[in-house]
C-alpha positions in Angstrom: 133.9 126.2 118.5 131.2 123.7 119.6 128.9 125.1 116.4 131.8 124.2 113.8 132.7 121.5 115.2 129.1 120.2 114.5 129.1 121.5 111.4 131.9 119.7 110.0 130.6 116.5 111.3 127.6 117.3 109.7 128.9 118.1 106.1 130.9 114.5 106.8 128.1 112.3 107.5 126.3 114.1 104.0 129.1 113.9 102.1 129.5 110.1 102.9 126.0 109.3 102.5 126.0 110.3 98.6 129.4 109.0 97.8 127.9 105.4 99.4 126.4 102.8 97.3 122.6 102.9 97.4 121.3 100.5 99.9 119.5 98.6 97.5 120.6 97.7 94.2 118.6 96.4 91.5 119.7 92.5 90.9 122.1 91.8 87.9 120.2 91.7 84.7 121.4 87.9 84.7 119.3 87.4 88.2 116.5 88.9 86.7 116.9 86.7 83.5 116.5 83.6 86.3 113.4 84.9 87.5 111.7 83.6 84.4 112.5 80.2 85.3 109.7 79.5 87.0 107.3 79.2 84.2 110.3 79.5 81.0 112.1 77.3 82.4 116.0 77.3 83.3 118.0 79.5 80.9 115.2 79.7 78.9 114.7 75.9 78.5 110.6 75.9 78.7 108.2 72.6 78.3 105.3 73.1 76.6 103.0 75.4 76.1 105.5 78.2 77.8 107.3 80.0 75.1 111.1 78.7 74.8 112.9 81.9 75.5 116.8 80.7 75.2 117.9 81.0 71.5 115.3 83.8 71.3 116.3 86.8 69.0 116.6 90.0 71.0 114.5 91.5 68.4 111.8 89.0 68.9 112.3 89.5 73.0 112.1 92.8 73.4 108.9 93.4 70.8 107.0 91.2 72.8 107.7 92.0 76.3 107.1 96.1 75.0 103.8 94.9 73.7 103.2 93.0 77.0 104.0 96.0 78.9 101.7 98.4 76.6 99.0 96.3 77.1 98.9 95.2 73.6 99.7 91.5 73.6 97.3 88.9 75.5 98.8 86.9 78.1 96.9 85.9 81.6 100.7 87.5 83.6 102.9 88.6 81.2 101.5 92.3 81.0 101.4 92.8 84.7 105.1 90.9 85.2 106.6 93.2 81.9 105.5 96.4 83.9 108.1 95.7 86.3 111.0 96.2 84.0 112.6 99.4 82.5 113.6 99.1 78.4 117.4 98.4 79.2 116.9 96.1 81.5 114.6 94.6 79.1 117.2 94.7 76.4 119.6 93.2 79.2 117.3 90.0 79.9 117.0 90.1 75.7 120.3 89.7 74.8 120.6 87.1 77.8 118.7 84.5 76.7 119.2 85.1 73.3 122.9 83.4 74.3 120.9 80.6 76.1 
């Protein structure tokens, strides 16, 4: 009895740990949009000589942070910060600013 009682608890605790939420979750697409404030500036709003990015087409977005992240566009960060990101959430951050 002691066995199956065990073994129901155990089949509990796995069953629960793949219906729960993964412990960490990748930040909206939005929060990763913010993270490019830093040098783009807020919603995109950049000072000169960083690129504007709000307004940007999604076309124009994506195309360059791909290039960035194949290692064919120049940029002293860009190609080591574009690795970080998987094409949708690319696409995400693109059609983000692009309503900036």
């Amino acid at each position: 009895m002691k066995k199956i009682s065990l073994l129901i608890i155990a089949v509990s605790a796995i069953a629960t740990v793949d219906a729960a939420e993964p412990i960490a979750k990748r930040p909206s697409l939005e929060r990763m949009a913010h993270a490019c404030s830093g040098c783009h500036g807020t919603y995109g709003h950049a000072i000169a000589p960083t690129p504007v990015l709000a307004g940007i087409s999604e076309e124009g977005f994506v195309k360059a942070m791909r290039e960035f992240k194949a290692g064919q566009r120049e940029s002293s960060i860009m190609n080591r910060i574009s690795q970080a990101y998987s094409d949708e959430e690319i696409v995400g951050m693109a059609q983000f600013f692009k309503k900036q």
